[in-house]
C-alpha positions in Angstrom: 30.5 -2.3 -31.9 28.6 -1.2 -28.9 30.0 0.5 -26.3 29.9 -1.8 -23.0 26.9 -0.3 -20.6 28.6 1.6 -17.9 28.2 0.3 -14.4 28.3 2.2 -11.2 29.2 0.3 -7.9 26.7 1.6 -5.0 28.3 -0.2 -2.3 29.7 -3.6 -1.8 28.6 -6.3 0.3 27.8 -10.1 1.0 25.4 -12.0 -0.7 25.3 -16.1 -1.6 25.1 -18.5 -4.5 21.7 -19.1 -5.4 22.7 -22.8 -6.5 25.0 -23.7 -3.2 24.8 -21.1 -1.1 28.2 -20.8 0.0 28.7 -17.1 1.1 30.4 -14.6 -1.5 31.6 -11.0 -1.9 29.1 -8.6 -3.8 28.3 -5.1 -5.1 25.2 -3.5 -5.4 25.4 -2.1 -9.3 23.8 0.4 -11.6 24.0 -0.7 -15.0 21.4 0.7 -17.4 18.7 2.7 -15.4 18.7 -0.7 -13.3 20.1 -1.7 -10.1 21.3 -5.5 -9.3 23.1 -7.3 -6.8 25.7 -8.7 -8.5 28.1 -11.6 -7.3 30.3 -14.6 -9.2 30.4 -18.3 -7.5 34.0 -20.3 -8.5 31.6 -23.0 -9.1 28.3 -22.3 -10.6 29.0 -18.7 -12.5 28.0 -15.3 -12.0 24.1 -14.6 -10.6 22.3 -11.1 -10.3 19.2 -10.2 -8.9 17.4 -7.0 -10.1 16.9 -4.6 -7.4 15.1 -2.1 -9.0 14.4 -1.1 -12.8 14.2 2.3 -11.5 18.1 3.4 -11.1 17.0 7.1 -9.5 14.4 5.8 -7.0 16.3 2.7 -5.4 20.2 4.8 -5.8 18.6 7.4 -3.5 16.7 5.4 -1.0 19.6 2.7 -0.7 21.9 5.5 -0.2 20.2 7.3 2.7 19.4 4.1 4.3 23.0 3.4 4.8 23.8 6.7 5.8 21.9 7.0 8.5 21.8 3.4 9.8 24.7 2.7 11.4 25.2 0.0 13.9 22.0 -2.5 13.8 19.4 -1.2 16.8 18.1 -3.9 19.3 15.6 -6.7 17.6 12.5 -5.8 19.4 10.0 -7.6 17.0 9.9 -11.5 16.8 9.0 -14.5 14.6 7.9 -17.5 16.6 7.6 -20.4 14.5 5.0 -22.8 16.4 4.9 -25.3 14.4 5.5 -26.5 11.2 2.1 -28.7 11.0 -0.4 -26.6 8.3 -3.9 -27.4 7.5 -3.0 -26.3 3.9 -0.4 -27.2 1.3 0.3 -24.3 -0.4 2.4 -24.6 -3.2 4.4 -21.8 -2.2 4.9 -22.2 1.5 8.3 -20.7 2.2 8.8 -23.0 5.3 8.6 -26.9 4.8 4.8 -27.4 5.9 4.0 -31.1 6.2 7.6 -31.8 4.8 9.1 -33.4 7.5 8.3 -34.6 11.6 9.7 -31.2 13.0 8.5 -31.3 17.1 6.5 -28.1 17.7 8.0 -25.3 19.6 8.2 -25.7 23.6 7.2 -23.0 25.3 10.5 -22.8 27.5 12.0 -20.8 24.0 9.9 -18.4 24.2 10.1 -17.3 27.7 13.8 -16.9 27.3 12.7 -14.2 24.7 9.9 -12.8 26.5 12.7 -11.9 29.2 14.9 -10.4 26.9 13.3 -6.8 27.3 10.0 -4.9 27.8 7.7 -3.9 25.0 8.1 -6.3 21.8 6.2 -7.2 19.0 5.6 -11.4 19.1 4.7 -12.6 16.1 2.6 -16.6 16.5 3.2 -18.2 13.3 5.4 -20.6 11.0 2.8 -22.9 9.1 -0.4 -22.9 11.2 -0.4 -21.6 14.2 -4.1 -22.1 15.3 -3.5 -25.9 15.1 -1.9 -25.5 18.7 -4.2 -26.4 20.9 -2.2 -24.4 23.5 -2.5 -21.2 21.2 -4.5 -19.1 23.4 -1.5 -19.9 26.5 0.6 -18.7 24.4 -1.3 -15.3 23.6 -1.8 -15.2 27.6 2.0 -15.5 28.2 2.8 -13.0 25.6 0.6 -10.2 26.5 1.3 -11.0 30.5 4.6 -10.3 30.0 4.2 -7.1 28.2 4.5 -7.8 24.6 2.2 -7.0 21.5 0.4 -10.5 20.5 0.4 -10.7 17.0 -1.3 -13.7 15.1 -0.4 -14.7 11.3 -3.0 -17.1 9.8 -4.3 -18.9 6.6 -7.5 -18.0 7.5 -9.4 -21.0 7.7 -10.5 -21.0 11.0 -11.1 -17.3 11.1 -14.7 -18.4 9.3 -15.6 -19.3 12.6 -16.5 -16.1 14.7 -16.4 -18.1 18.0 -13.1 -18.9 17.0 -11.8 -15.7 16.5 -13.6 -14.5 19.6 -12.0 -17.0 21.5 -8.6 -15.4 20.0 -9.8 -12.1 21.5 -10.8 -13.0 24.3 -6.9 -15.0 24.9 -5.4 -11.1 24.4 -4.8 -11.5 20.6 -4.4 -7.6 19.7 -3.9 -7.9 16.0 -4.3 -10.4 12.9 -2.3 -10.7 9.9 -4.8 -12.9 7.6 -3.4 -14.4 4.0 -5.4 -12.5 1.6 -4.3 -13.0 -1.9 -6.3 -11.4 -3.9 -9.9 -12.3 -5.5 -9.2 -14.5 -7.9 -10.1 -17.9 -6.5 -8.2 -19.5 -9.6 -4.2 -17.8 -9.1 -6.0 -18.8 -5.2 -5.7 -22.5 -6.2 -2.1 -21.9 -8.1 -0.6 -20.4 -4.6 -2.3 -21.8 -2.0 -3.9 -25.6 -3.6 -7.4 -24.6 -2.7 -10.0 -21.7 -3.5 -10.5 -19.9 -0.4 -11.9 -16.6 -0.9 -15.2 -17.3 0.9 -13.5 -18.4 3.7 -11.2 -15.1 3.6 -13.9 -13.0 3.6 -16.0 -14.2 6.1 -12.5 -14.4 8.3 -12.5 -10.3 7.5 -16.4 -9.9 8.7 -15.7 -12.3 12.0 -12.1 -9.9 12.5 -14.7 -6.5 11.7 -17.7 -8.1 14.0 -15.5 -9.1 17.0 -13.1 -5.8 16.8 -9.6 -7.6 15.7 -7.0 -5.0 14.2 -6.1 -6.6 11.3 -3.2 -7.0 8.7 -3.9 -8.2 5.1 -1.3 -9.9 3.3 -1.2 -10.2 -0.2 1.3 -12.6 -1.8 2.2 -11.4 -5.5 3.5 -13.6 -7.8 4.5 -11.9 -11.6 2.5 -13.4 -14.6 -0.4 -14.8 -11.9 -2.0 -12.1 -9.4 -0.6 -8.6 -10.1 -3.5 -7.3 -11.5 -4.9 -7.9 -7.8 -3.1 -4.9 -6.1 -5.0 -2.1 -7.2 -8.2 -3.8 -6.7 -7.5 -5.3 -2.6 -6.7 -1.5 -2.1 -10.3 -0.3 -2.9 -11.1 -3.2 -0.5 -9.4 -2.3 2.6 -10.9 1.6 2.1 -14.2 0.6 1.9 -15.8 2.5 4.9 -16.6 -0.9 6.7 -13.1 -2.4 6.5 -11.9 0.5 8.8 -10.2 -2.5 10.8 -8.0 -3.4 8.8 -4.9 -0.9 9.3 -2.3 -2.5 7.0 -2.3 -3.6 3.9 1.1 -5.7 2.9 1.9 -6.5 -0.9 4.2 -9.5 -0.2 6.6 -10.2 -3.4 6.9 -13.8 -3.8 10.3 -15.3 -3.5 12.4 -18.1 -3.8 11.7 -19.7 -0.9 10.5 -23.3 0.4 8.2 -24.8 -2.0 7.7 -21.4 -4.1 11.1 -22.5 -6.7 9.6 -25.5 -7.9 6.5 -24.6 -7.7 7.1 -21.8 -10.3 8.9 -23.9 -12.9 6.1 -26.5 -12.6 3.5 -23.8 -12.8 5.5 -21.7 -15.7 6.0 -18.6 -14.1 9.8 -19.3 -13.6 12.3 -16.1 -12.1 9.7 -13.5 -13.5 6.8 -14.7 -11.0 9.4 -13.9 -8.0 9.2 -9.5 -7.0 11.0 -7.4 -5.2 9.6 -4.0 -3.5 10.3 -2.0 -6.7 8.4 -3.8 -8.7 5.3 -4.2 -6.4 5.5 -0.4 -6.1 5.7 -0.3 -10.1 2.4 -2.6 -9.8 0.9 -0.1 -7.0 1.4 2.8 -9.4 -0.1 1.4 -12.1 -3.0 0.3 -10.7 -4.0 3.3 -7.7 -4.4 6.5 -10.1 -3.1 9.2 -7.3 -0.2 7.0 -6.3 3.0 8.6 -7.6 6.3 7.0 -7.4 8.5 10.3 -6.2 5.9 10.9 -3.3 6.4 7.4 -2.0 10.3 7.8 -2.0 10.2 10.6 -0.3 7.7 9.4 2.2 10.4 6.6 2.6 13.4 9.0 3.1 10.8 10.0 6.1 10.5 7.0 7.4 13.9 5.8 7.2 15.1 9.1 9.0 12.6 8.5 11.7 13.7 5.0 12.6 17.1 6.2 12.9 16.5 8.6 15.0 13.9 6.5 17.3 16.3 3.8 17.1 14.1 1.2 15.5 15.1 -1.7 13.4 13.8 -2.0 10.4 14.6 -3.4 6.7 15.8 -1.6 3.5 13.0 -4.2 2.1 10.3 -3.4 3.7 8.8 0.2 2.0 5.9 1.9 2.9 3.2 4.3 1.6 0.8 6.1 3.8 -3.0 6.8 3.2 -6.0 8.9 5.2 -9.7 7.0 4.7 -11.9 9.5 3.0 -15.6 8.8 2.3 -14.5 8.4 -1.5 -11.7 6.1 -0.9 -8.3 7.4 0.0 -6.0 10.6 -0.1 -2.3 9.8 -0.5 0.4 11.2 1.9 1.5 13.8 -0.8 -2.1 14.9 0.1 -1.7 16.1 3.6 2.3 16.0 4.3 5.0 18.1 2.8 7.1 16.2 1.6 9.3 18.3 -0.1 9.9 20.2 3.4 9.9 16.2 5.3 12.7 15.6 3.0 15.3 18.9 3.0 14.7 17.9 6.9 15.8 14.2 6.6 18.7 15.5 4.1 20.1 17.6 7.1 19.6 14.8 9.7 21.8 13.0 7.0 24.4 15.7 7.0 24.8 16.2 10.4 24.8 12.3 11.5 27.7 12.0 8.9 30.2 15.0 10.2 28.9 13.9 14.0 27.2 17.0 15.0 25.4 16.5 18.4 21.7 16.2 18.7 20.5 15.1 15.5 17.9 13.4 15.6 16.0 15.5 18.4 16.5 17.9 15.8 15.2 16.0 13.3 11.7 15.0 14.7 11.6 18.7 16.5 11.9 19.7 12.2 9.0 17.0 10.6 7.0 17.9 13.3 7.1 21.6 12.2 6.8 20.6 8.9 3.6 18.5 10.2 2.1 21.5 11.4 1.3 23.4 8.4 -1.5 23.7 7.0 -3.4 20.9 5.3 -2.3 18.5 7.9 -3.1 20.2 10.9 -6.6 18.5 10.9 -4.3 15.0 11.0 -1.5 16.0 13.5 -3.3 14.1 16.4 -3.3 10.6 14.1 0.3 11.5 12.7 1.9 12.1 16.0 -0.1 8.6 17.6 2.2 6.9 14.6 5.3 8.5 15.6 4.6 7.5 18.9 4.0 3.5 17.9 6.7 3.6 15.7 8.9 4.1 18.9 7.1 1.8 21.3 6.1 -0.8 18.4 3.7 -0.8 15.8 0.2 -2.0 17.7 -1.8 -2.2 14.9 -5.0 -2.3 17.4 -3.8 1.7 18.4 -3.2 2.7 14.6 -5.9 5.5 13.8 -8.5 4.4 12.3 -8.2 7.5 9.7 -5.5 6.1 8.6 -3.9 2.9 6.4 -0.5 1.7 6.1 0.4 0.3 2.6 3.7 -2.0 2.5 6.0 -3.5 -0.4 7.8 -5.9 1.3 10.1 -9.3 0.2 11.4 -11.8 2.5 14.9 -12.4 2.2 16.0 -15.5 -0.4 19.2 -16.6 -1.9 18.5 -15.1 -4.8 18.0 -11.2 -3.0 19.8 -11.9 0.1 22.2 -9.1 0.9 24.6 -9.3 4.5 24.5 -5.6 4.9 20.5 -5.2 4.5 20.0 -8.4 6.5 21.9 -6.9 9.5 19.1 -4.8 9.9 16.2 -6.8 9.6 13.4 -5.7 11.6 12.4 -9.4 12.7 14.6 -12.5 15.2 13.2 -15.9 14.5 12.5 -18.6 17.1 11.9 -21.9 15.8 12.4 -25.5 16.9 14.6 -26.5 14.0 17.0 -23.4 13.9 16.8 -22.0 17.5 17.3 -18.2 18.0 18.1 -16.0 15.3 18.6 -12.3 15.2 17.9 -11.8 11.6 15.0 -13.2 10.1 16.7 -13.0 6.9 19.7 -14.9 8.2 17.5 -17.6 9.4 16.0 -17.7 6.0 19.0 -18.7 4.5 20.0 -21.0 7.6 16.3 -23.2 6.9 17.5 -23.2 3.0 20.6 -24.9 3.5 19.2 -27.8 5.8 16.6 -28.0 3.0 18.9 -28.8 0.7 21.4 -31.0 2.9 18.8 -32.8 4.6 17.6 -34.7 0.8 14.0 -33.5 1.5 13.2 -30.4 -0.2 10.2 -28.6 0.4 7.6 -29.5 -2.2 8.0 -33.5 -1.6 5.2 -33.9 0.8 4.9 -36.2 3.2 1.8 -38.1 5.2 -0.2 -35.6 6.5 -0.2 -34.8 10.2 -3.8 -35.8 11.4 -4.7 -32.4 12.6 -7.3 -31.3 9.9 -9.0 -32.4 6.0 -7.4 -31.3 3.5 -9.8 -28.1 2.6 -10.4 -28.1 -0.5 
């Protein structure tokens, strides 16, 4: 007989049922090489969700998170759900577009956040947000009060450059355009439409009119994985210097995505956390090495800490100069190894209280910045620290450099109390009110989903706002 795997507990926390989602007590495991989150429902059984398949990488990074984020910093970036009216029914939309008659957002809500403090990052979206015809008031009350305007969009309208110059003109200061990839066919599967054409003329209009821009990549397993490695090579070809970010969005179990997966036949396998999109990322980018992107994580972690920033254990992040041939990974101009002894003594010293740690810490990374190779990119690095503490403009990232993110949104599948504390983004929406956690309010929308008898997925009429594009 077999010897039962051992299992290490990591740390215990709160997670939910998956079938009822009734709050329940959990661990975070190690069982294998693999790490899960692992919890039991007196009704409907055990239910684990893999973390990671990559028991070093995950055990070390979950670890130092915790360690050094202790009580949740101030929300300072914000989700405002406009409306719940899309141009588009995608399949996988995570919110209930089209699903039911929710009123759009009054403006009134959002000037009670826009009050709240100085400096945050407002983030117009939920289904479709260019189908508000007051949009651009919106953009003008953001930035008037001294906030980051940050638009999230299919797309669609971005094909017309008037449009998006209309956008800049308003005070939008950066874009975060759904970009899935170029297959036009896994296209149709997540979105119910081919709409690459449109995409990339929305990526010209955002080049041609000077919009920083975000592209986000859903990835489902078994449809559109082979699609990270080449949207990469995209965003570094020498003309696409405007887009700053490039975000790898696992898709989860959210909204319409559950039944769209069984219908489709991708089932639990299609839905990814950051671990595997990294695994993906890997695979696919030849000088992209697992071990340099933890420790460039470790880095980032530290400096959030010690800037006081909140941000989530689910959202990971690589780093990458432009070069004319492509791109040199962080590994390539940071020493890491030196970042990280650094961020191992803010650890130790944050732990048995010592005073000053994390002036010492950035005082130590930024000595560590000075050698050498990165000397010719200390200008750009330190103009990152410096919007990491005043918020990530991604109109003021340099233009030398792209950020690379493996992100999730928070499910009941994944959700975890302890990381959700943290998240990096509140919520505003007309159904659910405020919300300091974005994953909370995840959860929040899933249960009146599922007690309201109309589950995402079971459209209704469509709002008379645009065609269907198809």
């Amino acid at each position: 007989m077999n010897a039962p795997a051992e299992r290490q507990v990591l740390r215990c926390t709160e997670a939910v049922c998956p079938d009822c989602i009734r709050p329940l007590p959990a661990e975070v495991v190690a069982v294998e090489g693999a790490v899960y989150l692992e919890r039991t429902c007196p009704e409907h059984g055990p239910a684990r969700q893999q973390l990671s398949g990559n028991v070093d990488y995950w055990s070390d990074l979950d670890g130092f998170y915790f360690d050094v984020h202790g009580e949740p910093a101030p929300q300072r970036d914000f989700i405002v759900r406009m409306t719940e009216r899309c141009n588009l029914d995608c399949p996988i939309c995570l919110a209930k577009a089209n699903t039911e008659d929710t009123p759009d957002l009054e403006l009134g809500g959002l000037q009670d956040v826009l009050r709240a403090r100085r400096g945050m990052k407002i983030d117009l979206m939920a289904a479709e947000p260019t189908l508000r015809e007051d949009r651009e008031e919106w953009v003008r009350r953001v930035r008037g009060a001294g906030h980051i305007a940050a638009l999230h969009t299919n797309g669609i309208r971005l094909a017309d450059k008037a449009y998006v110059q209309r956008l800049k003109r308003a005070g939008v200061q950066e874009v975060f355009l759904q970009f899935d990839g170029f297959d036009d066919a896994a296209n149709q599967t997540l979105r119910g439409a081919r709409l690459l054409k449109r995409r990339l003329r929305a990526v010209d209009n955002l080049r041609e009119v000077g919009l920083a821009t975000s592209l986000v990549v859903v990835v489902a397993g078994g449809l559109n994985e082979d699609q990270i490695g080449a949207t990469y090579r995209y965003a570094l070809r020498p003309e696409n210097d405007h887009i700053r970010e490039l975000l790898f969005l696992g898709l989860r179990m959210l909204g319409s995505a559950r039944a769209t997966a069984e219908s489709a036949g991708l089932g639990a396998a299609a839905a990814l956390m950051p671990d595997d999109l990294i695994s993906l990322f890997c695979d696919q980018v030849p000088d992209a090495r697992r071990d340099d992107i933890r420790r460039f994580n470790k880095v980032y972690f530290a400096m959030l800490s010690a800037l006081r920033v909140r941000k989530c254990l689910y959202i990971q992040h690589h780093l990458v100069a432009r070069t004319s041939e492509g791109g040199r990974p962080a590994a390539d101009f940071l020493d890491l190894p030196a970042m990280e002894a650094a961020c191992e003594r803010f650890r130790s010293r944050l732990q048995s209280g010592a005073p000053l740690a994390r002036p010492r810490l950035l005082a130590e990374l930024a000595a560590a910045g000075m050698r050498g190779r990165t000397a010719r990119l200390a200008a750009d690095l330190l103009r990152l620290q410096d919007l990491l503490r005043s918020g990530v403009n991604l109109s003021k990232v340099p233009r030398k450099l792209l950020l690379v993110g493996f992100i999730t949104a928070c499910d009941p599948d994944n959700y975890d109390a302890r990381v959700a504390a943290h998240c990096g983004k509140g919520e505003l929406s007309a159904d659910g009110g405020y919300e300091e956690s974005g994953a909370d309010a995840n959860i929040a929308r899933e249960r009146r989903f599922r007690a309201s008898g109309k589950p995402p997925g079971a459209r209704h009429a469509r709002s008379p706002v645009d065609p269907p594009h198809r």
